[in-house]
N, C-alpha and C positions, 0 to 999 in steps of 0.2 A: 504494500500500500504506500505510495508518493505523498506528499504532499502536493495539493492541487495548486495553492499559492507558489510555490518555491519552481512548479514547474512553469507557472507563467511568468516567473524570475529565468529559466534557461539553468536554474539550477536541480538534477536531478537527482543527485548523491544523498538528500534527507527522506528519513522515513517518516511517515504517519504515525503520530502517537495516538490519537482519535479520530471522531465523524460529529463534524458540525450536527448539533442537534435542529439547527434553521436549516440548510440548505441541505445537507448531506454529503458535503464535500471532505475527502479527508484533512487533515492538517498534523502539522509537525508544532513543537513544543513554540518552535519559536511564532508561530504563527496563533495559535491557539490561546483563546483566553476561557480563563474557569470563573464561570458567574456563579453565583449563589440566586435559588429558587424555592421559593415559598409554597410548601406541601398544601392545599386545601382539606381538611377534615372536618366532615359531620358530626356535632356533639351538641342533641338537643336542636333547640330552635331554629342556631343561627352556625354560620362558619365559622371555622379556629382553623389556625395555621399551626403546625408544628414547632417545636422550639427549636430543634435542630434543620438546619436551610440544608436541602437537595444540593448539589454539584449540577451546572451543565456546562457542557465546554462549546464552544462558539467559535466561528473562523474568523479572521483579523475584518474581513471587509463586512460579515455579519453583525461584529460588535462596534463598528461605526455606526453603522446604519442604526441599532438601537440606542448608542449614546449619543446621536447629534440631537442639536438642540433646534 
């Protein structure tokens, strides 16, 4: 597994550590960000989130795209 970013660099030598949870592209460490995700859970009436945040890992151009303003 390549990274998808690193080969539209012309660089092929890095491997894929994960797969964008948005796109489904793979990505390599350097490419790759790890966001924290809030669990939804049923208790009673209303929603509760978990105390401990989920992991999802995102590709460089995915995690622009959610942090622009």
């Amino acid at each position: 597994m390549r990274c998808y970013d690193c080969l539209q660099e012309a660089r092929s030598d890095t491997t894929g550590i994960g797969v964008c949870s948005r796109c489904g592209l793979a990505t390599c460490e350097n490419h790759a960000r790890v966001r924290q995700a809030q669990i939804p859970r049923q208790i009673g009436m209303g929603a509760s989130y978990s105390r401990i945040p989920a992991r999802r890992v995102v590709c460089h151009t995915c995690d622009m795209a959610e942090t622009a303003h």
